[in-house]
C-alpha positions, -999 to +999 in steps of 0.1 A: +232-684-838+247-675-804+285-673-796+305-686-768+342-672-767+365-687-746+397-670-738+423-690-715+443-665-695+477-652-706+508-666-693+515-660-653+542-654-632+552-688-613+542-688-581+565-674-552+570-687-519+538-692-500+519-677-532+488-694-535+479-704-573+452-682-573+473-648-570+498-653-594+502-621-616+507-622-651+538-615-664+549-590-687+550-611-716+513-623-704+503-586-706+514-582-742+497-615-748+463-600-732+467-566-748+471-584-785+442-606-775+420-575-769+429-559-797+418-592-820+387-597-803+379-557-809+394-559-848+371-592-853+338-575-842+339-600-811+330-576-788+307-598-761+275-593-745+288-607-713+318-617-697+323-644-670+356-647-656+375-666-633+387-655-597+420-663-606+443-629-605+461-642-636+420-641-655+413-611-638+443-595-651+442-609-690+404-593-691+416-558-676+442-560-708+409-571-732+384-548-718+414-518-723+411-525-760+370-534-763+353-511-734+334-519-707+313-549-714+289-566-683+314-585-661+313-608-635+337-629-614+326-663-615+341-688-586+332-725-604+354-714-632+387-714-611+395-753-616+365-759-640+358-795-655+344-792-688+309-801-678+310-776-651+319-750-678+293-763-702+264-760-671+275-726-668+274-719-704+237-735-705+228-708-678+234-679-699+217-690-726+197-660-738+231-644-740+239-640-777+280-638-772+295-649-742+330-646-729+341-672-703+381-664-693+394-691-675+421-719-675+431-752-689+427-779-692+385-775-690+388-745-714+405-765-741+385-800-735+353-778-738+358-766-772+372-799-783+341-817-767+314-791-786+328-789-814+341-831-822+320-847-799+358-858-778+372-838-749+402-863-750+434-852-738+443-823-758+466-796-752+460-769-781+450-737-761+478-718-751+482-691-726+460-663-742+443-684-768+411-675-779+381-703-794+353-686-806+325-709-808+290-712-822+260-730-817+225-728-824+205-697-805+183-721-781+205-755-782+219-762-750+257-773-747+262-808-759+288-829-776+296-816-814+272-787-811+292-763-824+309-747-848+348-740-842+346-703-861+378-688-849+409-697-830+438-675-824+468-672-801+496-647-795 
């Protein structure tokens, strides 16, 4: 069995004048959200092999707060997750394959349709991953990412 985690970003500041979407900060509440969500992660022996992460400042910010309560774990910034449809997350899922836990922090609403989509077969139109919400998720070792793959084995939220 392999694990993917998926951890939607904790809640932002709204975007100030001429702030483009992608800089928003996270606001203090969302830092409280991302330190708890480390903390959970680290208390729950989720501690991933990998981490993919979105470009977004807000993503960036909520896995500085996780990585402050887990250590250093290999990172990258990955662009296609900024605006990600869930087949674009589940393509980039299927790449790391050999990756026996993956973290993928991102946004909604791919991040939420995902984990609905492996794990009942349905994206539909859900709206059950709030800011900071974690679904850990898992699936066969060698299957790639398909409809009702998974198991749901965790979900949390501050």
């Amino acid at each position: 069995m392999r694990e993917l985690i998926l951890l939607r970003h904790a809640h932002a500041e709204p975007a100030s004048a001429g702030q483009a979407d992608i800089d928003r900060p996270l606001s203090p509440e969302g830092l409280a959200e991302a330190e708890a969500a480390g903390r959970w992660l680290r208390d729950k022996g989720l501690v991933p092999d990998q981490v993919l992460c979105s470009p977004a400042r807000r993503a960036r910010e909520t896995l500085e707060a996780v990585l402050a309560a887990i250590g250093y774990v290999d990172q990258r910034l990955e662009p296609v997750i900024y605006d990600a449809t869930p087949g674009t997350l589940a393509t980039l899922a299927d790449a790391h394959r050999e990756v026996e836990r993956l973290l993928l922090v991102g946004h909604n609403p791919g991040f939420e349709q995902l984990a609905a989509l492996m794990h009942s077969g349905q994206s539909g139109d859900y709206r059950g991953m709030p800011p900071g919400g974690i679904a850990v998720l898992s699936l066969p070792a060698t299957a790639a990412i398909e409809p009702g793959i998974a198991q749901l084995s965790a979900f949390w939220w501050p």
